[in-house]
The first five atom37 places (N, CA, C, CB, O) and aatype in JSON, in Angstrom:
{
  "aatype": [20, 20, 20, 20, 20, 20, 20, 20, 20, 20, 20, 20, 20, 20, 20, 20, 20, 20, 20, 20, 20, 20, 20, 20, 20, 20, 20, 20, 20, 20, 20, 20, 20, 20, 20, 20, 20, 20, 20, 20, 20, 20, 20, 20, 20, 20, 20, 20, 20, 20, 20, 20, 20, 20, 20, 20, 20, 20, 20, 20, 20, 20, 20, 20, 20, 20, 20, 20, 20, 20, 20, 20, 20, 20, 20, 20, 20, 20, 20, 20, 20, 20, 20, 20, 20, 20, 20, 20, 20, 20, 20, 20, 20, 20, 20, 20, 20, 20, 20, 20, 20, 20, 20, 20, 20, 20, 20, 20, 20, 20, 20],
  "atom_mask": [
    [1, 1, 1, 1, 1],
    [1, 1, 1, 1, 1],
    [1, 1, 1, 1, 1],
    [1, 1, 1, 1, 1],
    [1, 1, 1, 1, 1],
    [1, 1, 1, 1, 1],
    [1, 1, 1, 1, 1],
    [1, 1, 1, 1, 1],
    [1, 1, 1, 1, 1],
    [1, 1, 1, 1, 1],
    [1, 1, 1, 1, 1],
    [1, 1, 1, 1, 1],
    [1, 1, 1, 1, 1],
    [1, 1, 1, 1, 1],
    [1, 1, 1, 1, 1],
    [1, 1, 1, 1, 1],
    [1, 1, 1, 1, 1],
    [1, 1, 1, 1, 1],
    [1, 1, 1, 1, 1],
    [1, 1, 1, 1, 1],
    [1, 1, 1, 1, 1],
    [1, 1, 1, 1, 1],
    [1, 1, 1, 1, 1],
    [1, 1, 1, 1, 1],
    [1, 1, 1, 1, 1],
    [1, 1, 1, 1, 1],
    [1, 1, 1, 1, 1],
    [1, 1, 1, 1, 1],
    [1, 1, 1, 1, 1],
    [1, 1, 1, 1, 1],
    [1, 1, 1, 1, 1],
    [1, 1, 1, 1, 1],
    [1, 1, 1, 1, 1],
    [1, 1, 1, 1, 1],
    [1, 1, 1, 1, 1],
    [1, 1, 1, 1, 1],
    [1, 1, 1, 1, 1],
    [1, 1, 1, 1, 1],
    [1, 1, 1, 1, 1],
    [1, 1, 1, 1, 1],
    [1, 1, 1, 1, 1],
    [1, 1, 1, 1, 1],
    [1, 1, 1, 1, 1],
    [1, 1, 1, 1, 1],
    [1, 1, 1, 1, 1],
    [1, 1, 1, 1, 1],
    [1, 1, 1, 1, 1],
    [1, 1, 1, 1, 1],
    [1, 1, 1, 1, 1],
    [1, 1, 1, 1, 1],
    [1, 1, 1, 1, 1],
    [1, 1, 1, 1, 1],
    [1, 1, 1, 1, 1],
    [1, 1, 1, 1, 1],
    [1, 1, 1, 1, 1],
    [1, 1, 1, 1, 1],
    [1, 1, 1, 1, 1],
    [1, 1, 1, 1, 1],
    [1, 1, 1, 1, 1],
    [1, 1, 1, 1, 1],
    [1, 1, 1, 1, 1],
    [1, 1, 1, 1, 1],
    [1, 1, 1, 1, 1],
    [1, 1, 1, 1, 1],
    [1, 1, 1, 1, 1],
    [1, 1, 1, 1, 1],
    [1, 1, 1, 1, 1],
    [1, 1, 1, 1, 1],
    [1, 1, 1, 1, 1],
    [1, 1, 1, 1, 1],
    [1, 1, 1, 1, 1],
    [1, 1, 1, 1, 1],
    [1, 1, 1, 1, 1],
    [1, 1, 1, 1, 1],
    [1, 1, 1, 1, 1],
    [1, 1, 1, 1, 1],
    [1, 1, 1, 1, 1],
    [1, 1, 1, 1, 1],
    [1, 1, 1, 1, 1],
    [1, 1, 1, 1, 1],
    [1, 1, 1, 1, 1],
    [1, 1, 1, 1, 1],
    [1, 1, 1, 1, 1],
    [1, 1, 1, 1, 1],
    [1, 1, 1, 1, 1],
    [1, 1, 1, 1, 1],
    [1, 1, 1, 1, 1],
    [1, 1, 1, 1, 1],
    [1, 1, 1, 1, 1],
    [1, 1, 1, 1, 1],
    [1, 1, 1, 1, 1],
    [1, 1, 1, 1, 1],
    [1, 1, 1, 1, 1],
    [1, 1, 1, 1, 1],
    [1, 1, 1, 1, 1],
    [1, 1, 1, 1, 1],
    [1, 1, 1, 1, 1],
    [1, 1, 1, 1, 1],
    [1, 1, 1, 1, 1],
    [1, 1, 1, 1, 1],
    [1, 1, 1, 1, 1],
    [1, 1, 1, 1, 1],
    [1, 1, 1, 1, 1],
    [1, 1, 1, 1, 1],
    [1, 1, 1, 1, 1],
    [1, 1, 1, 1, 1],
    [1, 1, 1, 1, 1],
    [1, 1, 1, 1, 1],
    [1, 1, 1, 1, 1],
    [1, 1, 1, 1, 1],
    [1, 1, 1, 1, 1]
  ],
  "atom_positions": [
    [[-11.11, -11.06, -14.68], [-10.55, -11.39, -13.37], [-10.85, -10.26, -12.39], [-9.01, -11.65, -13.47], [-10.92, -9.08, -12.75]],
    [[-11.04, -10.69, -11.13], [-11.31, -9.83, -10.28], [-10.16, -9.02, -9.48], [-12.09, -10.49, -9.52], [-9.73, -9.61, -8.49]],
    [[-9.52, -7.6, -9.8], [-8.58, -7.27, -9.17], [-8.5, -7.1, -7.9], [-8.27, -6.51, -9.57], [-7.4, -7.11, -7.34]],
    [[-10.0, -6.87, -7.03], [-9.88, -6.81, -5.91], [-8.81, -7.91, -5.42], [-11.12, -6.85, -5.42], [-7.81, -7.41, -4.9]],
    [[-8.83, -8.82, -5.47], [-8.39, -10.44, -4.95], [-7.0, -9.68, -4.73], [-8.46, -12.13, -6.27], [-6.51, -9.45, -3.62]],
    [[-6.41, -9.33, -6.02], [-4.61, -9.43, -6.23], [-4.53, -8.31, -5.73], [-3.75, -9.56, -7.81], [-3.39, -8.11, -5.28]],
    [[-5.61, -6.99, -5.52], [-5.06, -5.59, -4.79], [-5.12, -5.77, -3.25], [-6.06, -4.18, -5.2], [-4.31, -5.1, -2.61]],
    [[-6.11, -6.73, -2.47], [-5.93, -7.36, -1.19], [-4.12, -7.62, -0.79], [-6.86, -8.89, -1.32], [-3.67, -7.48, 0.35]],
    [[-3.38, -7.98, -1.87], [-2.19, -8.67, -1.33], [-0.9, -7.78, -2.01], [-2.21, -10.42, -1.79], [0.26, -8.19, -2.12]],
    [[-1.3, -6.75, -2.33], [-0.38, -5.78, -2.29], [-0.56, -4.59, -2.19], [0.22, -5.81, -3.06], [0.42, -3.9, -2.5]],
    [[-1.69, -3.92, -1.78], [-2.13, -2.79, -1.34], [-1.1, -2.8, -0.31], [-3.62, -2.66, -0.97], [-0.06, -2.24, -0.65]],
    [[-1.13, -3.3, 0.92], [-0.35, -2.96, 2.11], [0.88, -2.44, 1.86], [-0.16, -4.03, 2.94], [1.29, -1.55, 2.6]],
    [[1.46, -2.77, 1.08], [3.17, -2.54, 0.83], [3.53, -1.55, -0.15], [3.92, -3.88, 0.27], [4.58, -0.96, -0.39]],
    [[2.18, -1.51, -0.73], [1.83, -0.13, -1.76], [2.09, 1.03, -0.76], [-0.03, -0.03, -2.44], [3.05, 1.79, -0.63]],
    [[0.77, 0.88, 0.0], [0.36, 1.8, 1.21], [1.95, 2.67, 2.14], [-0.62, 0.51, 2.44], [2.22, 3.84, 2.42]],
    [[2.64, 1.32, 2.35], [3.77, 1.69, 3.45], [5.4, 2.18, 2.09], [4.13, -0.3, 4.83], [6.62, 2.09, 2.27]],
    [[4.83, 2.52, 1.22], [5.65, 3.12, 0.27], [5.37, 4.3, -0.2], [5.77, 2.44, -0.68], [6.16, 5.21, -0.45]],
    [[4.03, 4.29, -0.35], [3.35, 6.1, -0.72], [3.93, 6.33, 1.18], [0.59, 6.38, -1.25], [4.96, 7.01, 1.25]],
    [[3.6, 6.03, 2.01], [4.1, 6.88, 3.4], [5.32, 7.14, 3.26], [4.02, 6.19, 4.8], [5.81, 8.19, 3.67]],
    [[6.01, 6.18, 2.61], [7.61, 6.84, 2.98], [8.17, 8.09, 2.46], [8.67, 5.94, 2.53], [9.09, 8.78, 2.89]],
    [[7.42, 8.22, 1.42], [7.47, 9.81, 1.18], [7.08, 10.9, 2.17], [6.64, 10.1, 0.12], [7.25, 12.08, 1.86]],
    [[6.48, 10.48, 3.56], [6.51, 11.6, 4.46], [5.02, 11.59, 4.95], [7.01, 13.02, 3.73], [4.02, 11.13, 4.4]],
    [[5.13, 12.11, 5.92], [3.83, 11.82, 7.08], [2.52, 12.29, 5.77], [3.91, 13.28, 9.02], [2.81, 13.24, 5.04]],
    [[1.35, 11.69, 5.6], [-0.56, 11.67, 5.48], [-1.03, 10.92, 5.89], [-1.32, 11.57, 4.38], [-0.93, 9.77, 6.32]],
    [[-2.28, 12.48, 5.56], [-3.82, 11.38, 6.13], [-4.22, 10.95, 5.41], [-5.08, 11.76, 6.72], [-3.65, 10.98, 4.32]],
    [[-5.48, 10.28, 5.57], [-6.24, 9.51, 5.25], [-6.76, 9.68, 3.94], [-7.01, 9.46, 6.09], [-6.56, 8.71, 3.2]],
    [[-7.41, 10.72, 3.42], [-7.81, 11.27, 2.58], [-7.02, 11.6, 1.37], [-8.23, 12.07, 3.08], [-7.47, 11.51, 0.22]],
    [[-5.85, 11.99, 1.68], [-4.78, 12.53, 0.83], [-3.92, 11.35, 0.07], [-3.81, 13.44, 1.77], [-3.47, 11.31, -1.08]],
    [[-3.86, 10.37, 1.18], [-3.62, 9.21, 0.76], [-4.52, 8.14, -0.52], [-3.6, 8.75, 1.96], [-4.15, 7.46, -1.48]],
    [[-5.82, 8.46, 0.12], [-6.29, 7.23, -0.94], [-6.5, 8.45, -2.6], [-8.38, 6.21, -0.17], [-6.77, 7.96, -3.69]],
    [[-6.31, 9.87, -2.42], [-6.13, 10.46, -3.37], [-4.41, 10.18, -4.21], [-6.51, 11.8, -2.83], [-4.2, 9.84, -5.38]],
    [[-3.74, 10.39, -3.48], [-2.6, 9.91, -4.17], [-2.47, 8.06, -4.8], [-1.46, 10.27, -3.03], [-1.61, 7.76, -5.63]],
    [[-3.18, 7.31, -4.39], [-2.98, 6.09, -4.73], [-3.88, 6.24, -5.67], [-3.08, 5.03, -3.79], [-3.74, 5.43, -6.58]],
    [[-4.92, 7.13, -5.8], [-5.9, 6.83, -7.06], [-5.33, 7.62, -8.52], [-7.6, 7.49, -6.64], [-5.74, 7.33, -9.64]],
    [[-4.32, 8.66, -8.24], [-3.19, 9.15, -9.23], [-2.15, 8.35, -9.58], [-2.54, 10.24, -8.77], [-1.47, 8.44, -10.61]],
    [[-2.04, 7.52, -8.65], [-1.05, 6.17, -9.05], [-1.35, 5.22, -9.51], [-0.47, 5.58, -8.25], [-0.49, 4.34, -9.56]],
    [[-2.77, 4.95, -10.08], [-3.06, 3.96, -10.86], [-4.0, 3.09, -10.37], [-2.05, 3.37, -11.18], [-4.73, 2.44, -11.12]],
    [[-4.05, 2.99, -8.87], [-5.39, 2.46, -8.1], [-6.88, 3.24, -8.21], [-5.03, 2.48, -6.54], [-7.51, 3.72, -7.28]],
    [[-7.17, 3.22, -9.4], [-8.21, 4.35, -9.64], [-9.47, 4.22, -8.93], [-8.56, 4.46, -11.07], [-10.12, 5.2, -8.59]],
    [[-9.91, 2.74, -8.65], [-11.21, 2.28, -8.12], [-11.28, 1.98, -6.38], [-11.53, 0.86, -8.97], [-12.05, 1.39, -5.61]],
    [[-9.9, 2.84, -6.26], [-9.62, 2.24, -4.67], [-10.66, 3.7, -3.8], [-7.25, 2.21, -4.12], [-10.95, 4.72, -4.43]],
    [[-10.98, 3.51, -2.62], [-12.28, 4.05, -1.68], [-11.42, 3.92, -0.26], [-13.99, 2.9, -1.74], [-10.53, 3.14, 0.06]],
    [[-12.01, 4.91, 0.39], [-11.14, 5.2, 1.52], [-11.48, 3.9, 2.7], [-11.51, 6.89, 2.12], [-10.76, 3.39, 3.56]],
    [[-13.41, 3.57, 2.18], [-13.74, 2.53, 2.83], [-12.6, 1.03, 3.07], [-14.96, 2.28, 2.1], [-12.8, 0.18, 3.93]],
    [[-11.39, 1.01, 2.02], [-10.71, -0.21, 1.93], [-9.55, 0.69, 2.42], [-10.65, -1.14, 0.44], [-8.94, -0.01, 3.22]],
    [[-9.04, 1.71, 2.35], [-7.47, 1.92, 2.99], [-7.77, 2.48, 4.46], [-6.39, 3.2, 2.02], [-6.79, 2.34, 5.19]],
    [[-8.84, 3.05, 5.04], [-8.83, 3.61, 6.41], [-8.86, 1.97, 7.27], [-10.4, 4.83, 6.72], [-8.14, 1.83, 8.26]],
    [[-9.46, 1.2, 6.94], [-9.02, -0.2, 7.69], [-7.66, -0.38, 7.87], [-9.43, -1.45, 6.96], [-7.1, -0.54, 8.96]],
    [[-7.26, -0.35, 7.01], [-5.6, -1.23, 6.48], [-4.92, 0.06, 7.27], [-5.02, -1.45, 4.15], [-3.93, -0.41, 7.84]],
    [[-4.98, 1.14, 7.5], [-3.88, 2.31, 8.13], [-4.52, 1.92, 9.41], [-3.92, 4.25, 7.61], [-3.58, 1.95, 10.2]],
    [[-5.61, 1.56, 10.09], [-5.87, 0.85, 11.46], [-5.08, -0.52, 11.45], [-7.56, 0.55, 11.71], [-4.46, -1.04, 12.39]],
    [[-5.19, -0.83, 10.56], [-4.17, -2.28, 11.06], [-2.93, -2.09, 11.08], [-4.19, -3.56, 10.18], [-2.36, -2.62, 12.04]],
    [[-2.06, -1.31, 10.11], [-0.73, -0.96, 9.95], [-0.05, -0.65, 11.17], [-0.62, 0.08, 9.1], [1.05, -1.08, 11.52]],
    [[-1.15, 0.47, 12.08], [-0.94, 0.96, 13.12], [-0.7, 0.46, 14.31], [-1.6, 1.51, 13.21], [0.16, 0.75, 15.14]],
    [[-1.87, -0.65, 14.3], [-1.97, -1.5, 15.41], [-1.12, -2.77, 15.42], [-3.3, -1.84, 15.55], [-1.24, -3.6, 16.33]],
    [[-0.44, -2.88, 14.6], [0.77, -3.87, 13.92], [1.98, -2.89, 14.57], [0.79, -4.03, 11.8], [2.57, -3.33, 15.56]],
    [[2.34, -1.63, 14.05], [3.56, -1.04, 14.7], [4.36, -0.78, 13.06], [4.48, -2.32, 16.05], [5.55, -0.98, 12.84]],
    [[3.66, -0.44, 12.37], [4.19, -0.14, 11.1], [4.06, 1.13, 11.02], [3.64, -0.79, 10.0], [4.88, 1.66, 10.26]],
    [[3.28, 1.86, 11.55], [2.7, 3.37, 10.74], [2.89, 3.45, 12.32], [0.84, 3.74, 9.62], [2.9, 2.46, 13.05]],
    [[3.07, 4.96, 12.83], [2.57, 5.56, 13.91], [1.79, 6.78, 13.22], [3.73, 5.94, 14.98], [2.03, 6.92, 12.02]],
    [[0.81, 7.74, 13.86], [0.17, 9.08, 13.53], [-0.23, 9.97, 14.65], [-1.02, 8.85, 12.74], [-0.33, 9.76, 15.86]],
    [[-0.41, 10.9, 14.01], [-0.74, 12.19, 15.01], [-1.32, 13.39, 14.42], [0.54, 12.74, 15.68], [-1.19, 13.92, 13.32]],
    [[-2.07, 13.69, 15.56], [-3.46, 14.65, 15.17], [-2.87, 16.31, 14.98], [-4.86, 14.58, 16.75], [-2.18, 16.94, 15.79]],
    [[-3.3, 16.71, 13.83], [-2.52, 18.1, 13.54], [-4.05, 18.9, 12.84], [-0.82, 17.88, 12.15], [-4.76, 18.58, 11.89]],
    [[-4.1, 19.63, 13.46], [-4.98, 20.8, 13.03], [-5.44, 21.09, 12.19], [-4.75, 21.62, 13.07], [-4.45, 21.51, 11.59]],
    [[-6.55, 21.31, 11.3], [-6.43, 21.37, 9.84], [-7.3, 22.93, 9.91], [-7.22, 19.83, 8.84], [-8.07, 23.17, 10.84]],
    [[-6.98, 24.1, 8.59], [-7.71, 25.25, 8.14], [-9.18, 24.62, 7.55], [-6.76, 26.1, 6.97], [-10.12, 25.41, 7.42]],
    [[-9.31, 23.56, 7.28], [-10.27, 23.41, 6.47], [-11.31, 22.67, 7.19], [-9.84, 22.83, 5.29], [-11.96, 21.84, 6.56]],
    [[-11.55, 22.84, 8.36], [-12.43, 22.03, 9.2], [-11.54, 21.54, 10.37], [-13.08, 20.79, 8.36], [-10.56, 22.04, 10.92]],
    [[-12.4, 20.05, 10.64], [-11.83, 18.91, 12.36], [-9.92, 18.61, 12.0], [-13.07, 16.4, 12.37], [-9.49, 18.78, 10.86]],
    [[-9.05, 18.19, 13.1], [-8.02, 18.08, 12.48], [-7.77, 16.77, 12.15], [-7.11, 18.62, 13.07], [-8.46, 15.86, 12.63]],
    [[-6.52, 16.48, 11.09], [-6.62, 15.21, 10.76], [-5.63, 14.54, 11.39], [-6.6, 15.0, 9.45], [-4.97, 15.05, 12.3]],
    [[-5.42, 13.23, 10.91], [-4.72, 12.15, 11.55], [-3.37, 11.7, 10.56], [-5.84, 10.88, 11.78], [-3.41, 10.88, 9.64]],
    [[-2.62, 12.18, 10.87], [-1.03, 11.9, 9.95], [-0.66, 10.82, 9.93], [0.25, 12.49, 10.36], [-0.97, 10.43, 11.05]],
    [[-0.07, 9.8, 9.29], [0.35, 8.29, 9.25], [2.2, 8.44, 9.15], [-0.49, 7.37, 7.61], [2.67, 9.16, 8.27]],
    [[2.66, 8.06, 9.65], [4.01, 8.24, 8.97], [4.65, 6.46, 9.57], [5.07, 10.03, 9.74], [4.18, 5.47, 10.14]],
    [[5.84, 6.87, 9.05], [6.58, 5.13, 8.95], [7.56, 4.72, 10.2], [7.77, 4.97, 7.39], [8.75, 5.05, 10.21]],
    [[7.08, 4.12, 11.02], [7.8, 3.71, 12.09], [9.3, 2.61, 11.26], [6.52, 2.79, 13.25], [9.21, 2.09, 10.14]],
    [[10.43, 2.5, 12.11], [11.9, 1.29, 11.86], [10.74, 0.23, 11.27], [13.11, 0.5, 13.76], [10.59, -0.12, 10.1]],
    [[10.18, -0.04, 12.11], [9.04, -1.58, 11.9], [8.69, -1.47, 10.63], [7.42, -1.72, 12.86], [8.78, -2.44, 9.88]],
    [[8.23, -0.19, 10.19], [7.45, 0.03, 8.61], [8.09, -0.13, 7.74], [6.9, 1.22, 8.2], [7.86, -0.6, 6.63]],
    [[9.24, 0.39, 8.31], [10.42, 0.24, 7.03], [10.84, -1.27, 6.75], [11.95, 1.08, 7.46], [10.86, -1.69, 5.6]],
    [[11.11, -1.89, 7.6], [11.31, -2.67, 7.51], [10.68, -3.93, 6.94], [11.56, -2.52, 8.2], [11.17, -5.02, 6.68]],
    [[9.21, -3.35, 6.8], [8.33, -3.95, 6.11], [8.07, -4.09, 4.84], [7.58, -3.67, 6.43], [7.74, -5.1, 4.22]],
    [[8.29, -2.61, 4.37], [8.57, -2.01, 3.18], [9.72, -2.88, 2.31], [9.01, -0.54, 3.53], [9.7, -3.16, 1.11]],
    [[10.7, -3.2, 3.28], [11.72, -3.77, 2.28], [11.33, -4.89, 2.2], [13.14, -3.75, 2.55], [11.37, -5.51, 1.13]],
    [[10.86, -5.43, 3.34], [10.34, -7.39, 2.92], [8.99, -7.2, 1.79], [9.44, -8.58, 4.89], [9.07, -8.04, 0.88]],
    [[8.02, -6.46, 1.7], [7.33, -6.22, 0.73], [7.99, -6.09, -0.46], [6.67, -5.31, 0.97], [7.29, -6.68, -1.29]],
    [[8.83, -5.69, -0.92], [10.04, -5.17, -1.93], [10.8, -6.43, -2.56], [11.24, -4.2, -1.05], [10.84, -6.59, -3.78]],
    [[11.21, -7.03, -1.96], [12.09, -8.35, -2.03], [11.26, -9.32, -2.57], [12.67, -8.89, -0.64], [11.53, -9.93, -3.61]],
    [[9.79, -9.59, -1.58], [8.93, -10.49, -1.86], [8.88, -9.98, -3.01], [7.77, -10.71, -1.1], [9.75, -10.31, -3.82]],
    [[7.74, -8.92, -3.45], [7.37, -8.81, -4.97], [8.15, -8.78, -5.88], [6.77, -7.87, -5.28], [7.68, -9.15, -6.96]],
    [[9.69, -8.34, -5.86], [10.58, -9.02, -7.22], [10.43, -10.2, -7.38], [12.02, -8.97, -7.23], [10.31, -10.64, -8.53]],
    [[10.39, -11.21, -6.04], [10.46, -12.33, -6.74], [9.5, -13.13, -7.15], [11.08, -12.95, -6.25], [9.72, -14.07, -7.92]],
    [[8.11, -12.77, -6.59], [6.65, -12.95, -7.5], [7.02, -12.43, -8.93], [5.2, -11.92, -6.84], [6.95, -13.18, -9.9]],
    [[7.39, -11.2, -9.04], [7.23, -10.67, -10.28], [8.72, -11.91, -11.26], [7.54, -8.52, -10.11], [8.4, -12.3, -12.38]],
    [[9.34, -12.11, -11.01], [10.18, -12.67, -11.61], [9.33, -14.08, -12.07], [11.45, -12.75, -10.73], [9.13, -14.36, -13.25]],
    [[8.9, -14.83, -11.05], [8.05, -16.01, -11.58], [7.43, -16.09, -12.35], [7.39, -16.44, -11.08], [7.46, -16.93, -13.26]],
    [[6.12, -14.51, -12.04], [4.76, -14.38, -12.98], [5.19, -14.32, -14.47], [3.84, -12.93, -12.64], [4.72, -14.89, -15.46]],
    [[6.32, -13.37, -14.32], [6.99, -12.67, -15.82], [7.6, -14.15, -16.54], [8.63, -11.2, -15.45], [7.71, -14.06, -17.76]],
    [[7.94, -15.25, -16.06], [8.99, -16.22, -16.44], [7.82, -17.35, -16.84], [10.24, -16.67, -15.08], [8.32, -18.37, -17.3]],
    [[6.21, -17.37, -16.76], [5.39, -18.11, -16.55], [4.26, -17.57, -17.67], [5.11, -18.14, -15.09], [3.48, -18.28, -18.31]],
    [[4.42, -16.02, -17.73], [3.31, -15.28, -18.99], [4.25, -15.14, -20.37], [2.66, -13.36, -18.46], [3.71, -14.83, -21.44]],
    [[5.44, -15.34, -20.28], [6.55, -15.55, -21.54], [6.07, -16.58, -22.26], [8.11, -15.92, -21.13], [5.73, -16.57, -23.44]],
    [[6.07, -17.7, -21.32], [5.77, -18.66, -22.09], [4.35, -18.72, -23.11], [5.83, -19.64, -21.18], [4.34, -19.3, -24.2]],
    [[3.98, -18.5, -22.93], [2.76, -17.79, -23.79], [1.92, -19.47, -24.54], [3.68, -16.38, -25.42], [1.41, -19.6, -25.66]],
    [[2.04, -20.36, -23.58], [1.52, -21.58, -23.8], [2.13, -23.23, -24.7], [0.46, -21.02, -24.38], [1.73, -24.28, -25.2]],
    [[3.56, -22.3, -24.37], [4.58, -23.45, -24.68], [4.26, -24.6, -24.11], [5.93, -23.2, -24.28], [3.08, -24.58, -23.76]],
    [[4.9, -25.74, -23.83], [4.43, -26.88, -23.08], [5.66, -27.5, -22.87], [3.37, -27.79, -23.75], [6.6, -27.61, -23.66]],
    [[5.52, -27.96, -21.52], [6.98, -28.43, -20.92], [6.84, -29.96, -21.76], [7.12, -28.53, -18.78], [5.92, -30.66, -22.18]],
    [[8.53, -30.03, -21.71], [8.56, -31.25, -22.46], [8.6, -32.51, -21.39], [9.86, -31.23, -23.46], [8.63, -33.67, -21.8]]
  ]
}
């Protein structure tokens, strides 16, 4: 199966949960999601999605100086984000409750 498909529809809510731990960029970010288990994820697929977050009113950011070169661009979590965060939260228990109530069955057959 192709995970891209199923990481399309929960990356976002992934994304606005690693932020709530506190303002990153870009970089630092798709490094921490690839320590979290998104190992095959590329900045090419999360620097979109933190442009859309943004332009949605989920994330705000701001440009801070960096020692190590150009400065970077901070993401942090606007009320809106949060608020997103929790409808992301709610939704996926109750996907996960279905999926889990549907792979139990392990090919039983309704009567």
């Amino acid at each position: 199966m192709n995970n891209s498909q199923l990481l399309k529809g929960i990356l976002e809510g992934c994304v606005l949960f690693v932020i709530s731990d506190g303002e990153i960029y870009g970089y630092e970010l798709v490094q921490k999601l690839n320590k979290l288990g998104f190992t095959d994820l590329i900045g090419g697929t999360v620097y979109p999605l933190l442009q859309k977050l943004e332009k949605r009113g989920d994330l705000s950011s701001q440009r801070k100086p960096s020692s190590e070169g150009p400065s970077r661009k901070y993401y942090s979590l606007t009320t809106q984000g949060r608020k997103q965060m929790t409808e992301f939260a709610d939704q996926w228990q109750s996907l996960e409750l279905v999926v889990n109530q549907i792979i139990s069955r392990k090919g039983e057959q309704d009567d």
